[in-house]
N, C-alpha and C positions, 0 to 999 in steps of 0.2 A: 902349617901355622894356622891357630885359628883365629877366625875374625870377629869374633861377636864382641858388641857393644855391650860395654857394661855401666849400670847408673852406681854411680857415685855420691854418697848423700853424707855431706859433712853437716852434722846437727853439732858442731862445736864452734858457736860465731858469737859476735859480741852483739848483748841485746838493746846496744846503745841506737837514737835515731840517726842515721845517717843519711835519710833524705828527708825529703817533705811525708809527710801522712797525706792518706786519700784526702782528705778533709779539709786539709789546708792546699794542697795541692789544687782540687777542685774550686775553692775560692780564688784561688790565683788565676786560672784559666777560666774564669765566669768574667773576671774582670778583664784578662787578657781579650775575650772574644768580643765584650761589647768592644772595648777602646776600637779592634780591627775591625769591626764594624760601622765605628763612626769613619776610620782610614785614620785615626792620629799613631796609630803602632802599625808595625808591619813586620817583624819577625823577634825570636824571641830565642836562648840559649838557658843553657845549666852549666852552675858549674857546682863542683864538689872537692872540698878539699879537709883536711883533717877539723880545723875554727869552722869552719860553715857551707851552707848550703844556697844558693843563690839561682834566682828568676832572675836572667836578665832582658829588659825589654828594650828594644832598638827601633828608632825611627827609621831607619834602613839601615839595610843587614852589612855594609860595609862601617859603617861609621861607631861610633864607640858606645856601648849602652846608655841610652836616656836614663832610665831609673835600674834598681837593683832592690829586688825582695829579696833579703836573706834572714836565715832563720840559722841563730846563732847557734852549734851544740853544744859550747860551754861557755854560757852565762856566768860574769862575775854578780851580775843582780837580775833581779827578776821581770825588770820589763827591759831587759837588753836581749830577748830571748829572740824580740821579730824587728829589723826595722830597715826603712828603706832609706835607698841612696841615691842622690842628684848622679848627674854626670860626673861629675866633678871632683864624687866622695864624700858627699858631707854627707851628713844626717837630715834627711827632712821628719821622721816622724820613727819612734820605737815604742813598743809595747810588749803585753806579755801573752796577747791573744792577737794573733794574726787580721779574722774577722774585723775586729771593732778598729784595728791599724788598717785596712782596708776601706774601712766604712769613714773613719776621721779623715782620710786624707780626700784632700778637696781637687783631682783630677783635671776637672776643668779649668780651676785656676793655673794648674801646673802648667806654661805654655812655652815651650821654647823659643827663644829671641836670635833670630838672625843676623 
């Protein structure tokens, strides 16, 4: 029998986004790395599923995500396309450019209550 490895290259896949882009990804982990620098975050998840893509960030990693970046891939409108999510599920803040959703939402203020 023979053993050699052979590559396999399926160029037939769907050219829809199914994760984050460099771009937006890299903005999410600039902002993840200061917060774990001040110590208000400490670990962090993905999830993916057919509706979205999602940054989850955890005050510790047993307890249930503090916030949630997801990046919608099918928008019914155009600034439901990035928006983040409390504990809890609600909506704190959506738009159609991830960036400037990054940059509007006021972190500091966001403080969890014991």
């Amino acid at each position: 029998m023979n053993n050699k490895l052979r590559l396999v290259i399926n160029n037939n896949f769907d050219k829809r986004e199914v994760f984050f882009i460099k771009k937006e990804l890299r903005s999410i982990l600039n902002l993840y790395a200061q917060k774990v620098s001040s110590g208000d975050w400490k670990d962090y998840g993905l999830s993916i599923n057919k509706k979205e893509v999602t940054f989850d960030i955890y005050q510790r990693s047993s307890d249930k995500p503090i916030y949630r970046i997801s990046k919608n891939l099918n928008p019914k409108r155009k600034d439901e396309k990035f928006y983040i999510l409390d504990r809890n599920g609600l909506i704190v803040k959506k738009s159609e450019n991830l960036d400037s959703l990054i940059k509007k939402v006021e972190w500091n203020r966001l403080r969890l209550i014991k």
